[in-house]
TORKESE-636389 format. One line per field, with one value per residue (C-alpha): residue number from 0; x, y, z; residue in one letter. Coordinates in nm, 2 decimals. Example, Ala and Ser with C-alpha at 12.3 -4.5 7.8 and 13.67 -1.06 7.14 Angstrom:
! TORKESE-636389
pos = [0 / 1]
x = [1.23 / 1.37]
y = [-0.45 / -0.11]
z = [0.78 / 0.71]
code = [A / S]
***
This chain:
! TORKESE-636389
pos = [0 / 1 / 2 / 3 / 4 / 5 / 6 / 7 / 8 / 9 / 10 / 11 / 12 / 13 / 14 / 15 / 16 / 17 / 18 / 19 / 20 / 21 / 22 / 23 / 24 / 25 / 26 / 27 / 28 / 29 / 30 / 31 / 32 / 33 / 34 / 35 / 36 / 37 / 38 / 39 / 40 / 41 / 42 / 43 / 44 / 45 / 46 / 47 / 48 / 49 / 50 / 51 / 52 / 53 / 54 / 55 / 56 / 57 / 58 / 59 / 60 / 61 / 62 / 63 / 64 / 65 / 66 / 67 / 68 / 69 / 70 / 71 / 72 / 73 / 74 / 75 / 76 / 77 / 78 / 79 / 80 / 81 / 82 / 83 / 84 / 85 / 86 / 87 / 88 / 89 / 90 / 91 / 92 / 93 / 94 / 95 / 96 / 97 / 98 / 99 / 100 / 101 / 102 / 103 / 104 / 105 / 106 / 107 / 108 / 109 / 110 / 111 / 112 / 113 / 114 / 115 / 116 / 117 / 118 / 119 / 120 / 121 / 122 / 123 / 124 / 125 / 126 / 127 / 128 / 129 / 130 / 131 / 132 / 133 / 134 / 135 / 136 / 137 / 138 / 139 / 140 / 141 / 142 / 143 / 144 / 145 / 146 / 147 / 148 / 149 / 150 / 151 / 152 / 153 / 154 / 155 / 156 / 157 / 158 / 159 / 160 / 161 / 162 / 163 / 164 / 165 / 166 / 167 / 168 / 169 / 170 / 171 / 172 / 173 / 174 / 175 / 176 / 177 / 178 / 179 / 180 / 181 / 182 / 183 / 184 / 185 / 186 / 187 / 188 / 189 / 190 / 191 / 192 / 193 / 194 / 195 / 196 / 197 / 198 / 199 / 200 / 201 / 202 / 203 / 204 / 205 / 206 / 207 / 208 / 209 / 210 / 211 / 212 / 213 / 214 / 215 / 216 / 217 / 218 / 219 / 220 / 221 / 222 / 223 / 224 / 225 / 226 / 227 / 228 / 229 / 230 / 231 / 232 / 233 / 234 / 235 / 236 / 237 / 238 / 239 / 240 / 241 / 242 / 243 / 244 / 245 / 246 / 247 / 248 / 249 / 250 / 251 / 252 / 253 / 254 / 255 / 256 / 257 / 258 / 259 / 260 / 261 / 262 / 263 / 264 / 265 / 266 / 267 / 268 / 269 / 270 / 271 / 272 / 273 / 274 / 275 / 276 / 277 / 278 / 279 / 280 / 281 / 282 / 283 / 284 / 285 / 286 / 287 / 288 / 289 / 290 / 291 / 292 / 293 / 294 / 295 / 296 / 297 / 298 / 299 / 300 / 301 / 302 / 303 / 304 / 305 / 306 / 307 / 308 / 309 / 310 / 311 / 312 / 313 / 314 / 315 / 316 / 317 / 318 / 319 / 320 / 321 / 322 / 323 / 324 / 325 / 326 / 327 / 328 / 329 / 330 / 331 / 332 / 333 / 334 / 335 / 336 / 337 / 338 / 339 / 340 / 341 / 342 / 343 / 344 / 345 / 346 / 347 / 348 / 349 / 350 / 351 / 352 / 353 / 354 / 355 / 356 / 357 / 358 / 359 / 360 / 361 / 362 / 363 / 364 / 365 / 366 / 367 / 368 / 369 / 370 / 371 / 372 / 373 / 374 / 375 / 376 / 377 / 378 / 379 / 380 / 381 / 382 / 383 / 384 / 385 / 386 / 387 / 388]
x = [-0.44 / -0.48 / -0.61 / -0.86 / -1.00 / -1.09 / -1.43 / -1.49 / -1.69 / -1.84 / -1.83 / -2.09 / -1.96 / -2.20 / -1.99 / -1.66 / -1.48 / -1.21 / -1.25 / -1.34 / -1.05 / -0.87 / -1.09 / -1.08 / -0.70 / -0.71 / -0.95 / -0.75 / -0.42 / -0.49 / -0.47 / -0.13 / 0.01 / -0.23 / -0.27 / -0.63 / -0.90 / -1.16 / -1.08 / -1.27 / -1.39 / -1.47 / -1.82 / -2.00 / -2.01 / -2.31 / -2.31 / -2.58 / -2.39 / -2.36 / -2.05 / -1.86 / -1.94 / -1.87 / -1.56 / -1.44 / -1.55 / -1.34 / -1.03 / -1.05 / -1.13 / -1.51 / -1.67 / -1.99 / -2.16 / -2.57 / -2.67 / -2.87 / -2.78 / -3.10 / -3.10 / -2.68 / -2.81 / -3.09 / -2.85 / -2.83 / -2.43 / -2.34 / -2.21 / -2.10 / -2.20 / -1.91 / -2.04 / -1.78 / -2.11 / -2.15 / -2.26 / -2.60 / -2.66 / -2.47 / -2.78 / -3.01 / -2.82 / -2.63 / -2.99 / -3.13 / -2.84 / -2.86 / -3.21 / -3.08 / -2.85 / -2.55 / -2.23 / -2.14 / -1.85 / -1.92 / -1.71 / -1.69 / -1.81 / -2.10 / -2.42 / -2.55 / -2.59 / -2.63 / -2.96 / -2.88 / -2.61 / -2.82 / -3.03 / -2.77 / -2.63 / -2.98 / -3.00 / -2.66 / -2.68 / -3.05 / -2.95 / -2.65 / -2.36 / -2.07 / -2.04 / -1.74 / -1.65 / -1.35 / -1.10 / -0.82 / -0.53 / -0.60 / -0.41 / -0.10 / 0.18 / 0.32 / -0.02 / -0.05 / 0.27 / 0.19 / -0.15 / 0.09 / 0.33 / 0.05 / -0.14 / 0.21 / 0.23 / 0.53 / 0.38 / 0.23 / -0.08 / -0.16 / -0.17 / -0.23 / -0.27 / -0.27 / -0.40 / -0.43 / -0.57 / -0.43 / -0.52 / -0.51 / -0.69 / -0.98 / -0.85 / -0.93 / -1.22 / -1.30 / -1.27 / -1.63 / -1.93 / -1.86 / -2.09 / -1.83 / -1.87 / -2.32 / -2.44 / -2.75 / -2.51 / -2.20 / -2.33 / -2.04 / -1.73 / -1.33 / -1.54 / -1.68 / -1.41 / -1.10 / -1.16 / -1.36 / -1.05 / -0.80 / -1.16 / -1.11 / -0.76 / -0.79 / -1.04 / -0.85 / -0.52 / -0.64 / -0.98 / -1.32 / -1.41 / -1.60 / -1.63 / -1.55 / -1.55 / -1.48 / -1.52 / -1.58 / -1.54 / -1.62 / -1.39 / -1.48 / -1.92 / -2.01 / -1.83 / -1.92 / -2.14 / -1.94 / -1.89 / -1.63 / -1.37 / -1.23 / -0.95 / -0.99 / -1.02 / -1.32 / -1.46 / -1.71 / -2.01 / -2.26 / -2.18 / -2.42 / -2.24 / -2.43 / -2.37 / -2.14 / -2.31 / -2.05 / -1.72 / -1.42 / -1.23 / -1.29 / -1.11 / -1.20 / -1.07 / -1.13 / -1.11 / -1.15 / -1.28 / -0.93 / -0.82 / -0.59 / -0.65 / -0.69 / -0.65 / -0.81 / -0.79 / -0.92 / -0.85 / -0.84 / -0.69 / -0.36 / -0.15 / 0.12 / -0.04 / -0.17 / -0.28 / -0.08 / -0.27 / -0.06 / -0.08 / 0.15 / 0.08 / 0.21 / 0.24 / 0.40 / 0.70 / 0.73 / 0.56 / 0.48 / 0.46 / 0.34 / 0.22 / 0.07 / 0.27 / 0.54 / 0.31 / 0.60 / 0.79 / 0.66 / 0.91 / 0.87 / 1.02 / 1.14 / 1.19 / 1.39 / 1.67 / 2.00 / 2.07 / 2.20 / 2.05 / 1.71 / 1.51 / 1.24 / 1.42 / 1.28 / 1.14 / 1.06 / 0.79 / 0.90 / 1.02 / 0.88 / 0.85 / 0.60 / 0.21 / 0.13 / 0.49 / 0.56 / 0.28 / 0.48 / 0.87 / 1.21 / 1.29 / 1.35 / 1.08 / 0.83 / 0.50 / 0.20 / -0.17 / -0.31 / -0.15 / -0.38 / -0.71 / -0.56 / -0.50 / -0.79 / -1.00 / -0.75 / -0.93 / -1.26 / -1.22 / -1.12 / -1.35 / -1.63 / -1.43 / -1.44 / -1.75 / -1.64 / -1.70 / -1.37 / -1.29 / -1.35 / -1.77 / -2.04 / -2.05 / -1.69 / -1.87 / -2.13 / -1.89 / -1.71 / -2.03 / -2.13 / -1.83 / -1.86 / -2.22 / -2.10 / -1.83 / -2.13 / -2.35 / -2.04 / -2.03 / -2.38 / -2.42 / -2.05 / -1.95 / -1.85 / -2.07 / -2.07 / -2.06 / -2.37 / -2.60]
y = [-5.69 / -5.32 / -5.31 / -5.57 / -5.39 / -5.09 / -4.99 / -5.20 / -5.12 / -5.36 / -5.33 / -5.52 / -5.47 / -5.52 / -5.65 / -5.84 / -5.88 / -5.58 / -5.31 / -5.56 / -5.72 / -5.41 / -5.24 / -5.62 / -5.59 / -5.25 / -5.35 / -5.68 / -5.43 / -5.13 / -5.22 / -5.40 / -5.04 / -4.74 / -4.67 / -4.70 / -4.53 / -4.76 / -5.13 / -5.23 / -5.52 / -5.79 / -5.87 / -5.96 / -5.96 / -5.93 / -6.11 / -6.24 / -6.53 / -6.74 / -6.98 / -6.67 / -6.47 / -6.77 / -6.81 / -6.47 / -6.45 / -6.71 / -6.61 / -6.25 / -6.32 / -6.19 / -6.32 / -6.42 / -6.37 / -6.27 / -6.35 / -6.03 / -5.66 / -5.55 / -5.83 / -5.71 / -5.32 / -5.44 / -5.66 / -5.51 / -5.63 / -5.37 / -5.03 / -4.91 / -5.00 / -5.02 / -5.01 / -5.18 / -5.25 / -5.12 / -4.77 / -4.84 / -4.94 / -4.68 / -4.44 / -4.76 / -4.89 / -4.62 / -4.43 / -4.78 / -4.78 / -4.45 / -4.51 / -4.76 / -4.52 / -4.71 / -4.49 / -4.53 / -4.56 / -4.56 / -4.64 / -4.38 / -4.22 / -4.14 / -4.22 / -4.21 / -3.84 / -3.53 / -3.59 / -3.93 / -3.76 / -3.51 / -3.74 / -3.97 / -3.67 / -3.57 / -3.91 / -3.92 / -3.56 / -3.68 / -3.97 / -3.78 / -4.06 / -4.04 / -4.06 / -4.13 / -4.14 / -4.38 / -4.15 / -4.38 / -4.19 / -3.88 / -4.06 / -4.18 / -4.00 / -3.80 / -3.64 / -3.54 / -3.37 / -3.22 / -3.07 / -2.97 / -2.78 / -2.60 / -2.51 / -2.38 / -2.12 / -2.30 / -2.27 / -1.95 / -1.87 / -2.18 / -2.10 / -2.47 / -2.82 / -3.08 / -3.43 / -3.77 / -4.12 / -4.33 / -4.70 / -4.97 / -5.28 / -5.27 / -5.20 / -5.53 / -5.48 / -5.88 / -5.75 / -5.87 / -5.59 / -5.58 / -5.42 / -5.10 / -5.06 / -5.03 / -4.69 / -4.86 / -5.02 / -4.75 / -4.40 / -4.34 / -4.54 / -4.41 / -4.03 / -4.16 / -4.45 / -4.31 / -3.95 / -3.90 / -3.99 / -3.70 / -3.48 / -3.49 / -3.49 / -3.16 / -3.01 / -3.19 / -2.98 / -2.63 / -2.62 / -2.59 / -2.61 / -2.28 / -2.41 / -2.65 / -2.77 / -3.17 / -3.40 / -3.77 / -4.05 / -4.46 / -4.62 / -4.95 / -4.97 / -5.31 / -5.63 / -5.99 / -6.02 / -6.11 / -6.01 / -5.95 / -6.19 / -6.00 / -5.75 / -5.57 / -5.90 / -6.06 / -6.40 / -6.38 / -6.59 / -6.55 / -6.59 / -6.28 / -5.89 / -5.60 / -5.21 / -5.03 / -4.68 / -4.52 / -4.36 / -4.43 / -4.20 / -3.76 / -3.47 / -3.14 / -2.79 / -2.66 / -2.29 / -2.30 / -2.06 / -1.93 / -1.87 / -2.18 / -2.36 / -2.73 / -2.98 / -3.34 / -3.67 / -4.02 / -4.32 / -4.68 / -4.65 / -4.54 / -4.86 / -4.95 / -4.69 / -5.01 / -4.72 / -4.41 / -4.18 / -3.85 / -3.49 / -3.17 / -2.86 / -2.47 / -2.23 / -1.84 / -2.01 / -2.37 / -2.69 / -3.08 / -3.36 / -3.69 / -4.06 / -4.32 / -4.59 / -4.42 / -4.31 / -4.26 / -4.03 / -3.66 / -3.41 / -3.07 / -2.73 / -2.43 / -2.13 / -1.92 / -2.20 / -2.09 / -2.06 / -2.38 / -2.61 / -2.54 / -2.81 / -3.08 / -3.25 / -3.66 / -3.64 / -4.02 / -3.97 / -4.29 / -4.06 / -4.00 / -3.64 / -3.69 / -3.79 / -4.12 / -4.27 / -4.29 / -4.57 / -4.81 / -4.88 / -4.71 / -4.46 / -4.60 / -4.91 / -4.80 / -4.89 / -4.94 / -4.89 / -5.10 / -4.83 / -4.55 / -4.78 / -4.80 / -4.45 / -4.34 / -4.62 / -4.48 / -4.14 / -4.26 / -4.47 / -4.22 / -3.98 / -4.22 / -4.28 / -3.93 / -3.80 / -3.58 / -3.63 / -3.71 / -3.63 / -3.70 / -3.70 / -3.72 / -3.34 / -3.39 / -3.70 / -3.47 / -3.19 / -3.45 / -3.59 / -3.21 / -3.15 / -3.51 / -3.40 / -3.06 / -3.20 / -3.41 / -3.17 / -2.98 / -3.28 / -3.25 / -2.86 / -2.78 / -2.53 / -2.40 / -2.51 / -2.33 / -2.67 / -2.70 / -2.52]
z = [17.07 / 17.09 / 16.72 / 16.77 / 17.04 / 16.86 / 16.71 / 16.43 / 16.10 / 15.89 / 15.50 / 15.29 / 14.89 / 14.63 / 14.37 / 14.30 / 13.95 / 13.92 / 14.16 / 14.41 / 14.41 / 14.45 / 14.69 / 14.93 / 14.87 / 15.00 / 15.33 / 15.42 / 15.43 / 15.60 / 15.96 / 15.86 / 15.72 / 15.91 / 16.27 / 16.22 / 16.46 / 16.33 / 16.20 / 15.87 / 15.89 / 15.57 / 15.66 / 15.37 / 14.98 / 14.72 / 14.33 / 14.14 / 14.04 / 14.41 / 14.25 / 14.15 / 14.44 / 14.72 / 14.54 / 14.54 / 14.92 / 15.01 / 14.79 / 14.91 / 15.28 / 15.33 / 15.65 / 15.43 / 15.10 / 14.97 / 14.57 / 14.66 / 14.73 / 14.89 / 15.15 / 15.21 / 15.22 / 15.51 / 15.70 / 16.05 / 16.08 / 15.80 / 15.84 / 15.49 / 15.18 / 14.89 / 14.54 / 14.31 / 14.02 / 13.63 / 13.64 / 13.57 / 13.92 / 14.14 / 14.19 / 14.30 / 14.56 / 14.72 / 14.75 / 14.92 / 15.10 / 15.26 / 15.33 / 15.53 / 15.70 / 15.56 / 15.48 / 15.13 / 14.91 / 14.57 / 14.23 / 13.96 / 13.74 / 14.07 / 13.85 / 13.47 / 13.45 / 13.59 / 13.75 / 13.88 / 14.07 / 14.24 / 14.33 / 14.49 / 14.64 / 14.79 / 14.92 / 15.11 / 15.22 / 15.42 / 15.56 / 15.72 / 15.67 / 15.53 / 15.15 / 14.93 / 14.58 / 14.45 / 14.22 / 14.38 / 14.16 / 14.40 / 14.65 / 14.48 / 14.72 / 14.41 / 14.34 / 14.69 / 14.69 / 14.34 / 14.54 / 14.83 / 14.58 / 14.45 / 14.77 / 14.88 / 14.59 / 14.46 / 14.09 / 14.14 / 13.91 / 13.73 / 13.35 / 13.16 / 13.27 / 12.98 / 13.11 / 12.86 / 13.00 / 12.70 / 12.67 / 12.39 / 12.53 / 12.26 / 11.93 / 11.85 / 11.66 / 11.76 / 12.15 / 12.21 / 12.30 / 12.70 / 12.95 / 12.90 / 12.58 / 12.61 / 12.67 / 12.88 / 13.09 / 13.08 / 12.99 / 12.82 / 12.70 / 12.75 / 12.84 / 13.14 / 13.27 / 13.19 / 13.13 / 13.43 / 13.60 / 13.47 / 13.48 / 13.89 / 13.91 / 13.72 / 13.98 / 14.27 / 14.16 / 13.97 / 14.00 / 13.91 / 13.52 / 13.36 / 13.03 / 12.76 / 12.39 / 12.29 / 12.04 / 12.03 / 11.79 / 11.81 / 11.54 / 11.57 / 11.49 / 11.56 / 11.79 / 11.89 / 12.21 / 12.56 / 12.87 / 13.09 / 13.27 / 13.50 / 13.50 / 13.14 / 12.98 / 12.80 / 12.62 / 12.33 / 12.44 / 12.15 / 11.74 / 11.69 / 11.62 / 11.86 / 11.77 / 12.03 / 12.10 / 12.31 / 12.22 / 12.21 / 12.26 / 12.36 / 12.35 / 12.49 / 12.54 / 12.90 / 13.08 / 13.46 / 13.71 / 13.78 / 13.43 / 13.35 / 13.04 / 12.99 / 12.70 / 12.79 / 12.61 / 12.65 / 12.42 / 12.44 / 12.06 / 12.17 / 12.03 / 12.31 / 12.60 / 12.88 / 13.17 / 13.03 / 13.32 / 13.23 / 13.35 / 13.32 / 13.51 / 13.45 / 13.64 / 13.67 / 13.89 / 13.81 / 13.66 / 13.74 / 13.56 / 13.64 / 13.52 / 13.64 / 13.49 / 13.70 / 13.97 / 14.26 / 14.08 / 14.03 / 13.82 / 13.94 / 13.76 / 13.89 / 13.72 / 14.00 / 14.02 / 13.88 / 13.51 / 13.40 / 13.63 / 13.54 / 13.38 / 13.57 / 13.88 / 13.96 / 14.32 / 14.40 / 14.67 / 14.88 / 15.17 / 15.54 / 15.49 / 15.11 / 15.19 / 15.30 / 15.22 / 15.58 / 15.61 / 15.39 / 15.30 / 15.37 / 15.10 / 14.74 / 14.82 / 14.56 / 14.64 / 14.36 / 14.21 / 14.52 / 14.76 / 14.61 / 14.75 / 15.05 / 15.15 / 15.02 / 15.23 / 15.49 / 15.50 / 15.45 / 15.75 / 15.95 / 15.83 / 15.93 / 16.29 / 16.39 / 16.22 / 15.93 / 15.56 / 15.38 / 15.00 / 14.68 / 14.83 / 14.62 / 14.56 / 14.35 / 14.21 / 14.09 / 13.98 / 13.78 / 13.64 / 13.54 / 13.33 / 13.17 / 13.07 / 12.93 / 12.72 / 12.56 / 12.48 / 12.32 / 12.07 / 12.02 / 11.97 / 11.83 / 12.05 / 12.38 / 12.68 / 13.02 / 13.33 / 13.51 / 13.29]
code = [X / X / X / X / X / X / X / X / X / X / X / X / X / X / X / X / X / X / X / X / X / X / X / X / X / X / X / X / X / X / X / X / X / X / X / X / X / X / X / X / X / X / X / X / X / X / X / X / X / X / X / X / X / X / X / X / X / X / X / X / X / X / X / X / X / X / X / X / X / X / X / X / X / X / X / X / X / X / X / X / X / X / X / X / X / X / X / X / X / X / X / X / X / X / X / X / X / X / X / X / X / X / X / X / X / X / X / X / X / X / X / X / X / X / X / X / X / X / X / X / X / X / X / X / X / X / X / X / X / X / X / X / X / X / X / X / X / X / X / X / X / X / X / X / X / X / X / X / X / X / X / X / X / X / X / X / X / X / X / X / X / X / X / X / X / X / X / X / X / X / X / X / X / X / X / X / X / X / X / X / X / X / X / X / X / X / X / X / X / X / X / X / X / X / X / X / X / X / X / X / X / X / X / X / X / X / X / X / X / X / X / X / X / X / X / X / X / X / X / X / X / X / X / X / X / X / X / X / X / X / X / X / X / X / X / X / X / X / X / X / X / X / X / X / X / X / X / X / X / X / X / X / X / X / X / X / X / X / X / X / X / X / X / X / X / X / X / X / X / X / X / X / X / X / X / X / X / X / X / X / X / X / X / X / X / X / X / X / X / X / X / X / X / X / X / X / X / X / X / X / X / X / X / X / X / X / X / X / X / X / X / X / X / X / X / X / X / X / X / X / X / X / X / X / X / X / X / X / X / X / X / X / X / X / X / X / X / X / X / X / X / X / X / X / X / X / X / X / X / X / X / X / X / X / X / X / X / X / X / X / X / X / X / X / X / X / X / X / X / X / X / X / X / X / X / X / X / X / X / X / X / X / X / X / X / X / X / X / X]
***
């Protein structure tokens, strides 16, 4: 009774296959888990196709469903507008949707480019709501201590951070031509899904990128037309073969602002890898390590404990006393990937609740979208570009 008397915000998503069923997943739970100060509430959800979209409304509890975004954006019974859409789409709707004074949370990468997320950014910044971008592995409870650790000093200088985001689910070369895998649609292929991931983990934990120096490589030319069936899966649905004009997979070189060197790589050729989400970090006193496909545990390094005990120590981040833990299980109950939506949405609901602007915004989406950009024009030119220039 005393949550359902508290302010309530109402979310209209445009959008539904993949992330939306892991950012509804993520809105259902929250009052369940989080002392909220604000309630989300499921009001409406947007899709072109009005079977699928009905459906997934009534499997993933929305209040009511529109066949068309602009008529959810004006609806006068929405608060914030989550954009779960191919990337092509982002700068569209969450300009209309600030326009319409609607917060807005936003999948990444934030736009197409560089200028797309200015402009988004402009758009937010005017309308004076709250604005959020969705790197969801931020929020695992592990990361957040590995952030803590370094805040702390524990590390000391940072020196090198090493970060892969290794998949394998298209090395089929008969995995059909997907919206992911068309530049028009995408903007990039594993550079701007997957890399743009370990991109803002990298800012979020050392800091900002000075410089960088990449390569990039499409192995497989040409696939059968298809689309998307939800999760990473596909179906061919025409005989005819299209070209695929994004990469993938990039590597790149990195120096930061604060002297620490990075080494960066994103593949979806990396046989046997299904999310391998890696990082290491090194520093003058210690180092961390951490993976996704492990996500609760974080092995941390330090150099001042005694000779013959040194080496990485396994911290499982399940405890009271470790970020956002304390929401969920007794010690030792692992939680999972659906956790890291939910504490995010946690802090943007909050953020919106008491009037403040939580992070990742659409400033690290366009930080993240400026290094993206200059690892590019590295390909194209061969050599070292300075971000943002």
């Amino acid at each position: 009774m005393l949550q359902a008397s508290k302010r309530q915000i109402r979310i209209g998503m445009i959008g539904y296959k993949f992330m939306g069923k892991a950012h509804s997943h993520a809105y259902r739970d929250l009052p369940f888990f989080f002392d909220m100060d604000a309630l989300p509430v499921m009001e409406a959800i947007s899709g072109r196709d009005e079977a699928g979209v009905k459906a997934a409304a009534e499997q993933f509890g929305w209040n009511s469903f529109e066949t068309d975004w602009q008529r959810l954006v004006e609806r006068d019974d929405i608060d914030v507008i989550d954009i779960v859409t191919p990337n092509n789409t982002h700068a569209e709707m969450a300009i209309a949707a600030a326009k319409a004074g609607k917060h807005v949370i936003c999948e990444k990468p934030l736009g197409m480019s560089v200028e797309e997320a200015k402009r988004m950014l402009a758009a937010v910044q005017e309308a004076g709501i709250v604005h959020v971008v969705c790197h969801n592995y931020r929020f695992a409870p592990a990361v957040q201590l590995a952030k803590k650790l370094i805040e702390q000093g524990r590390l000391g200088r940072i020196y090198h951070i090493r970060a892969t985001y290794l998949q394998d689910w298209i090395m089929d070369p008969a995995f059909p031509l997907v919206w992911r895998l068309r530049k028009e649609v995408t903007g990039s292929g594993a550079h701007g899904d997957i890399a743009a991931h370990i991109i803002d983990l990298a800012r979020f934990l050392v800091g900002e990128f000075r410089e960088v120096v990449g390569m990039m490589e499409t192995f497989i030319k040409q696939r059968p037309l298809g689309e998307m069936t939800g999760g990473l899966h596909a179906e061919t649905v025409a005989g005819a073969m299209g070209d695929v004009d994004v990469d993938d997979a990039s590597a790149f070189l990195a120096r930061f602002e604060n002297g620490a060197m990075g080494v960066f790589e994103a593949t979806r050729f990396a046989g046997g890898n299904r999310n391998g989400n890696r990082f290491e970090i090194n520093g003058e006193k210690g180092s961390i390590r951490w993976d996704l496909e492990n996500m609760n545990n974080l092995q941390v390094y330090f150099h001042d404990d005694e000779p013959g005990l040194q080496g990485f120590r396994t911290i499982n981040c399940t405890e009271d006393v470790h970020p956002y833990a304390g929401a969920y299980w007794p010690a030792g109950h692992i939680i999972g990937y659906e956790h890291t939506f939910m504490n995010l949405f946690y802090e943007t609901f909050q953020g919106i609740a008491g009037g403040r602007n939580p992070k990742p915004d659409f400033v690290d989406g366009l930080r993240n979208q400026e290094v993206l950009e200059a690892v590019e024009k590295s390909v194209q030119t061969g050599g070292w570009v300075r971000v943002g220039e």
